[in-house]
Backbone as ProteinMPNN parsed JSONL, in Angstrom:
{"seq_chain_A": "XXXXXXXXXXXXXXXXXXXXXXXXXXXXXXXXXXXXXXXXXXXXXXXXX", "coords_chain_A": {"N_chain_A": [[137.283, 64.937, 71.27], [137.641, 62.871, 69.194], [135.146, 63.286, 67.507], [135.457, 66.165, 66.574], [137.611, 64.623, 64.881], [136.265, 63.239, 63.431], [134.901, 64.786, 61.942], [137.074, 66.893, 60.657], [137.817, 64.871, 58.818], [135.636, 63.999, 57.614], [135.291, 66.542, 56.466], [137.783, 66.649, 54.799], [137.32, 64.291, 52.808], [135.223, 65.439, 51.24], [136.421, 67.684, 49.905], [138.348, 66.585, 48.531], [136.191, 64.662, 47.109], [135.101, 66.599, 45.586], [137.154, 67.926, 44.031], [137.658, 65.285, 42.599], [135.299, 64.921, 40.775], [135.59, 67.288, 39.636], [137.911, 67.377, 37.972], [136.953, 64.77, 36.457], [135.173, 66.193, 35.034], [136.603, 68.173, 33.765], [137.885, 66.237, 31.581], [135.882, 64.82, 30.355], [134.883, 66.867, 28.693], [134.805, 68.246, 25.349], [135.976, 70.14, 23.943], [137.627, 72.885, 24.732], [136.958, 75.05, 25.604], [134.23, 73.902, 26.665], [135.203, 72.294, 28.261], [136.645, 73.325, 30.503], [134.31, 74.833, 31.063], [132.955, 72.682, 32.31], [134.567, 71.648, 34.603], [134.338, 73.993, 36.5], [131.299, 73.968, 37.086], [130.456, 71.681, 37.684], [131.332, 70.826, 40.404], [130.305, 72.435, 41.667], [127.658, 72.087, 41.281], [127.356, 69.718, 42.325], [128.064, 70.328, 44.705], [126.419, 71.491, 46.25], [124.064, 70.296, 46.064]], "CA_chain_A": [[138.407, 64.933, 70.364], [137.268, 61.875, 68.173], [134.23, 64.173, 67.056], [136.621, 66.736, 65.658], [138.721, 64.492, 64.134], [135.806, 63.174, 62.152], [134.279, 66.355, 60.831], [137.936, 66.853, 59.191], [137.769, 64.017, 57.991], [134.46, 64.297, 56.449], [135.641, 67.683, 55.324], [138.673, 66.74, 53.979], [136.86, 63.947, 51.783], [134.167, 66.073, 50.605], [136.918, 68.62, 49.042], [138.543, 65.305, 47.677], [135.292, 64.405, 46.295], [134.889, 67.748, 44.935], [138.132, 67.775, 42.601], [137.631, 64.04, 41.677], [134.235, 65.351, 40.205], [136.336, 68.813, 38.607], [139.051, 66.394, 36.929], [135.904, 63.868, 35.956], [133.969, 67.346, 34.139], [137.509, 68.191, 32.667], [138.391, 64.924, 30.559], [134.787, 64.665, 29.903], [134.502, 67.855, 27.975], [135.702, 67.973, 23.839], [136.663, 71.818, 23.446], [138.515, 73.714, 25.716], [135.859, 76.194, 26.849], [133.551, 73.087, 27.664], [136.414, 71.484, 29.555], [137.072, 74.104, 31.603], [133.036, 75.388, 32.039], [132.188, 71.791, 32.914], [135.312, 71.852, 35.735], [134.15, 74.384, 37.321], [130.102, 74.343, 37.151], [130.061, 70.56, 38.034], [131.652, 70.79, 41.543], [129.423, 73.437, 42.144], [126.449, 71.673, 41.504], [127.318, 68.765, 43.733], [128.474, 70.829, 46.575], [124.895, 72.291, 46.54], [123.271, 68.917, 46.107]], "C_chain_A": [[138.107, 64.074, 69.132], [136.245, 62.644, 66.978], [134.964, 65.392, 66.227], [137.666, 65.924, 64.831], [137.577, 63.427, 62.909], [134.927, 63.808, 61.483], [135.497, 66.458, 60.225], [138.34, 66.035, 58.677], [136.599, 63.917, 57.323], [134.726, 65.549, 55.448], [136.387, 67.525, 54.146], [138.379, 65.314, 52.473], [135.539, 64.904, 50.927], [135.158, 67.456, 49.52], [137.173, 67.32, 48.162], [137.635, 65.123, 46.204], [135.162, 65.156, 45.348], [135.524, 68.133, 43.509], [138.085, 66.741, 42.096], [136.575, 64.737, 40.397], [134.901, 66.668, 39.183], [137.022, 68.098, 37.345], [138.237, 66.245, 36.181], [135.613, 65.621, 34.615], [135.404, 67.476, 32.857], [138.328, 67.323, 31.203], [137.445, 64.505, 30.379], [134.855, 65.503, 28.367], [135.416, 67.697, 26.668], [136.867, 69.349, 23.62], [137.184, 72.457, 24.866], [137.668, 74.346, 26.68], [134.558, 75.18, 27.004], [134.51, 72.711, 28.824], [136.304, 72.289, 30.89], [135.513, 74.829, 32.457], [132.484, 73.838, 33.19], [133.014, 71.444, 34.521], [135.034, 72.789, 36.72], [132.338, 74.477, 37.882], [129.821, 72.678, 38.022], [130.317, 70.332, 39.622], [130.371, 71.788, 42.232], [127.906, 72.79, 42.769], [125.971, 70.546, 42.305], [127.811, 69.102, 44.837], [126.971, 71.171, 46.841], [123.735, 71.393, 47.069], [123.811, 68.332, 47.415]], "O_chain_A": [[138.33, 64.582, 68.033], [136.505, 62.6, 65.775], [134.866, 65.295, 65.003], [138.509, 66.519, 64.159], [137.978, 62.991, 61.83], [134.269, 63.382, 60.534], [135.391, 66.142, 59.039], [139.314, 66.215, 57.946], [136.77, 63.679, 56.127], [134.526, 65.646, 54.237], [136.128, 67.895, 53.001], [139.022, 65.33, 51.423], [135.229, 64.572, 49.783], [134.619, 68.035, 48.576], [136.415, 66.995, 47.248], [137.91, 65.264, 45.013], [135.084, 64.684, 44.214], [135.009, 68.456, 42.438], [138.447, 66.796, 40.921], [137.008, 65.012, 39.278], [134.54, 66.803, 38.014], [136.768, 68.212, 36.146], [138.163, 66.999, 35.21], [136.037, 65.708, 33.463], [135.407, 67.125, 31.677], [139.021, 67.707, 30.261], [137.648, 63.33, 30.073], [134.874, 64.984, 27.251], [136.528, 67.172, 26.731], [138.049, 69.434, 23.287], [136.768, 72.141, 25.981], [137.586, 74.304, 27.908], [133.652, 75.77, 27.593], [134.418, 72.887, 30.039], [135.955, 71.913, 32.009], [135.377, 75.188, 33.627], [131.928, 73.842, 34.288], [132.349, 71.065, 35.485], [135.434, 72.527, 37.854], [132.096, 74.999, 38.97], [128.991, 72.624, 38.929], [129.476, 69.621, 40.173], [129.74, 71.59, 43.27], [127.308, 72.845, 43.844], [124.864, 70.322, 42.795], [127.997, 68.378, 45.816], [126.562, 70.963, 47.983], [122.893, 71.535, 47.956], [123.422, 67.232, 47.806]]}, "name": "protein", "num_of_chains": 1, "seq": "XXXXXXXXXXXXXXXXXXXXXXXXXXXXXXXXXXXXXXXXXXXXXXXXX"}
């Protein structure tokens, strides 16, 4: 039981992590269509990593 309850807890920080990092790309970026490429390409590339 303990073992399941910390895989969703690893899971559920690793989405966490995921949108901190989306936000982070979005209030990085100057123009709109950076904002929004760097929100979605940046999560990407640290889920992969």
């Amino acid at each position: 039981m303990l073992q399941e309850f910390n895989i969703a807890l690893r899971f559920m920080l690793e989405l966490c992590v995921l949108g901190i990092v989306g936000y982070w790309g979005f209030r990085v970026g100057t123009i709109m269509a950076i904002k929004i490429t760097l929100a979605i390409i940046l999560p990407i590339i640290v889920a992969v990593i």
